[in-house]
Phi, psi and omega in degrees: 000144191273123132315337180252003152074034157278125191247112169238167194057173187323337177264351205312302170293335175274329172289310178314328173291331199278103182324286219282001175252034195226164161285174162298152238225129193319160138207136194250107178321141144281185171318139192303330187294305222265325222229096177271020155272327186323327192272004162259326167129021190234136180256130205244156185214096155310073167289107213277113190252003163269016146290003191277169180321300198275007170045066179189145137318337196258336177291333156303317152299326177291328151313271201297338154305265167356315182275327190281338184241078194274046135261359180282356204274335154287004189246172146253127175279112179289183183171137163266086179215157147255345187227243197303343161287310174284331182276310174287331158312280169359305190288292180260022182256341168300314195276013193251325194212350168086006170263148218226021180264058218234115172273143143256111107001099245191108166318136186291001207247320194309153214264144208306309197318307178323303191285320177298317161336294188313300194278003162307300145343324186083025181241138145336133186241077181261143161271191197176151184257175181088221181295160156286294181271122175249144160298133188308317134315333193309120180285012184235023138324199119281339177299316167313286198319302168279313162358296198296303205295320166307309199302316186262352193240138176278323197291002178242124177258119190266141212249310186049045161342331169280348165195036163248128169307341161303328169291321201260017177265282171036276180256357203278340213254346184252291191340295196313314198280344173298306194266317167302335174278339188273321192246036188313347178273014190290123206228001156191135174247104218250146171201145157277162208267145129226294168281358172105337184316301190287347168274331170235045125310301218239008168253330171290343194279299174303315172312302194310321180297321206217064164333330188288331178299127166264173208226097195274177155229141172264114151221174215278138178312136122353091181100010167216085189271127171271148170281147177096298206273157187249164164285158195275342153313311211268005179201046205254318180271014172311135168273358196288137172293032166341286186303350188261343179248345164281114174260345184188144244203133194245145163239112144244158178303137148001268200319329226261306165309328143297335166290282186339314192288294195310311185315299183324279196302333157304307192273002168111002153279079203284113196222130175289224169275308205294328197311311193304284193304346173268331151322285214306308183314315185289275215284349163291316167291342159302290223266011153308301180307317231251309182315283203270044163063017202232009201254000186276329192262024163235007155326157167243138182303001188257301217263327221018040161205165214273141183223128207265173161205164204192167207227125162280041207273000159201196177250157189267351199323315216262002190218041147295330163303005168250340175308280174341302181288337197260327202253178183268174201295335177247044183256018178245143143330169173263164166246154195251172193044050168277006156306322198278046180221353194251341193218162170035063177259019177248175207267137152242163171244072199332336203255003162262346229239071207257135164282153190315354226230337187288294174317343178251359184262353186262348186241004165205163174268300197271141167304171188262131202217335172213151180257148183216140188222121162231167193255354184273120175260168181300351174268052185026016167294137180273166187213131182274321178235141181300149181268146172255152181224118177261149197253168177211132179330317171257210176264132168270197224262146201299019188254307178299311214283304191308306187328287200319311188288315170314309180288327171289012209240310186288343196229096175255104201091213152276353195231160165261158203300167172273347160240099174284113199303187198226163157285134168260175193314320196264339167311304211276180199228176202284351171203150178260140115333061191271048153028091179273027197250175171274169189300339194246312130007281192313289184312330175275336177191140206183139171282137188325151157076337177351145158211121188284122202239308204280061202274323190264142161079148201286148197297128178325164166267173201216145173099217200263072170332288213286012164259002193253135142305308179281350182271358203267298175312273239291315198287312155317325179270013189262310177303325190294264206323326174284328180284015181238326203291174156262000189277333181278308188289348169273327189271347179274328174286312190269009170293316184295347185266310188303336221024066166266152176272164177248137160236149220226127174239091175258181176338298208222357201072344181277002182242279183354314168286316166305338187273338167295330172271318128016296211271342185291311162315344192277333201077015168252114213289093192269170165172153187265152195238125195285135173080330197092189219266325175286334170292320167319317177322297194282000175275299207300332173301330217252354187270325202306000000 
């Protein structure tokens, strides 16, 4: 074994898999916070069995399956699993033969992320109906079922974690000896049951060594199932020599188990629900012991104290939507500004986001040379507040002369005509100007061609939008809705026919971004002016 945990050459990952070419696998006291015996004399030790390579329990029976059946590297492999069993199969048939021909078998109840897990993995996924959890006997199973199909078919090999002996050998050849060298003072050993392996490997193992150990087994209430561990109905008829490594037998609820994972994992034993129910079980069993005067007489006599160990057998990662579902609501921290879960969920970019200088070169061919403000439009209509007009050193492009004339058509004085003529689809040009500012804004300065949407109602907000939450809401849902509206839904259809780009012109940009990311959801190609119409302002002044 490499002390420095270095895997080199062609085998270097089937060695990395390999127990015996590994350290002992952690096993860690918890916390004092975690353990409400400690002030009894009793010390609880986590055996953290997500550090082996597949972060599973199930990859060690799947090894020593594997290894006994080296014709499997030629066959296809079934399994009745949805999770750690079937996925370290998967896993180590790759890493052992390079064979990637592995079913998982998979209740129609499971939840999409899992079954995506599997194909993460590279394993084939069929499903099957009915109960989720089947007894392993049951002759209308799925278990049967594959059985039948290995039996008549040469090309399939079923492994049957539920009644091959390499699973519960496993753990009698790694788990146990392990946790007897790490602990010898060790004086009860608790784990939850599912296929049975690990409770009766590694309780045959601690009985044969240390007789004085007692064996809790953990399962799930009847009728409220934690993944992984099964109810003692559904596994009672197990043929694994179980009943020979058990003194005493725990039910805990979901919640109590999942709640129990989250504590772990909050103090740095990052653990799933089985793991949690197998803790919650162990201090169910203390504390049965500790009621009936007995727990001083499992002390160990060198130590005079009682010392537990508990099986750590998966991660919470793939079954956080059941933490949410099982436990309340205020067993989480809040999310603070959660308005902002309600709004402005479409992707922004940075890469939307045109500097002034980009933007004026994308809404004209020619640079920009001059600002020019009049009081006069070119139909000799007068104006109370001057118009900016942008000019360009050369001729602009005959797509600005239609804007332009369109825009003197609409804005006469101060107020604009009451029927503004509209663009049809062959009018707009490859990109539009759509003006977020208020009516009096618009009317004091505007790029030629503008087309003003924001005509009613107090001015977008402006300055720093993404640190207010509710100015983030209110300015998204004013945005939603005008771009829903109709008068918006007609220039978004005929953008779309034109295939025009949009540049979204607002105060300061920040309400731009949100209307760019809008419109992008939309199908319209949008972007935004890094400052707004004031940054703009000062590149053309600074063009003069």
């Amino acid at each position: 074994m490499d002390t420095l945990n270095v895997f080199r050459g062609p085998d270097s990952v089937s060695t990395y898999f390999d127990p015996d070419a590994n350290p002992p696998l952690p096993l860690v006291e918890i916390p004092g916070r975690l353990n409400p015996f400690r002030e009894d004399g009793v010390r609880i030790y986590a055996k953290m069995l997500t550090a082996l390579p597949a972060h599973n329990v199930k990859s060690l029976p799947a090894l020593k399956m594997l290894r006994a059946q080296p014709q499997a590297s030629e066959k296809s492999i079934v399994e009745a699993s949805s999770g750690s069993t079937v996925l370290s199969l998967g896993i180590l048939s790759r890493v052992l033969w390079g064979h990637n021909d592995v079913t998982a078998h998979v209740t129609n109840k499971k939840h999409p992320d899992s079954l995506r897990l599997l194909r993460f993995f590279g394993l084939k996924v069929s499903l099957y109906g009915g109960l989720a959890q089947q007894e392993p006997t049951d002759p209308q199973g799925i278990m049967n079922r594959l059985r039948q199909r290995a039996a008549i078919d040469d090309s399939i090999l079923y492994p049957g974690q539920y009644d091959n002996e390499n699973n519960w050998k496993a753990h009698e050849t790694w788990t146990g000896p392990q946790i007897l060298r790490q602990l010898p003072e060790i004086n009860i050993f608790c784990t939850t049951v599912g296929t049975g392996g690990c409770i009766t490997g590694t309780g045959l193992y601690l009985k044969t060594e240390k007789p004085t150990v007692r064996v809790v087994g953990v399962f799930n209430v009847f009728g409220d199932p934690t993944p992984g561990p099964r109810h003692y109905h559904g596994f009672h008829t197990c043929g694994f020599p179980w009943k020979d490594s058990v003194d005493a037998q725990v039910e805990v609820s979901s919640a109590d188990a999942y709640r129990m994972s989250m504590k772990l994992s909050r103090e740095g034993l990052i653990a799933g629900p089985s793991s949690g129910e197998a803790l919650y079980g162990l201090l169910n069993y203390l504390s049965s012991v500790k009621a009936a005067g007995g727990l001083s007489a499992l002390a160990d006599p060198n130590t005079g104290e009682v010392s537990c160990v508990f099986t750590c057998s998966d991660l919470p990662y793939q079954y956080i939507d059941g933490y949410f579902s099982k436990l309340a609501a205020d067993e989480f921290p809040p999310i603070h500004n959660d308005v902002l879960l309600s709004c402005d969920q479409d992707r922004h970019d940075e890469r939307w986001v045109l500097d002034p200088a980009e933007a004026l070169s994308r809404l004209g061919e020619s640079p920009v040379t001059k600002l020019e403000s009049s009081d006069t439009d070119d139909s000799g209509v007068g104006t109370d507040v001057g118009r900016v007009g942008l000019h360009h050193s050369t001729q602009m492009p005959s797509r600005w002369g239609k804007l332009s004339k369109w825009a003197k058509s609409c804005f006469s004085g101060t107020l604009a005509e009451p029927a503004c003529p509209s663009f049809t689809a062959s009018e707009l040009g490859q990109t539009v100007v759509i003006d977020l500012r208020g009516r009096k804004s618009f009317q004091q300065q505007h790029l030629p061609g503008s087309i003003l949407l924001v005509e009613d109602g107090p001015e977008l907000p402006s300055g720093d939008v993404f640190g207010d939450a509710n100015a983030v809401h209110a300015t998204w849902t004013r945005l939603r809705d005008l771009f829903e509206g109709p008068a918006a839904a007609g220039l978004l259809e005929r953008c779309h026919k034109a295939k025009a780009a949009a540049v979204v012109v607002d105060h300061d940009g920040s309400a731009a971004c949100i209307a760019t990311a809008l419109l992008r959801a939309r199908g319209i190609e949008a972007f935004s002016i890094r400052g707004g119409f004031t940054s703009l302002r000062t590149e053309l002044k600074g063009a003069r």
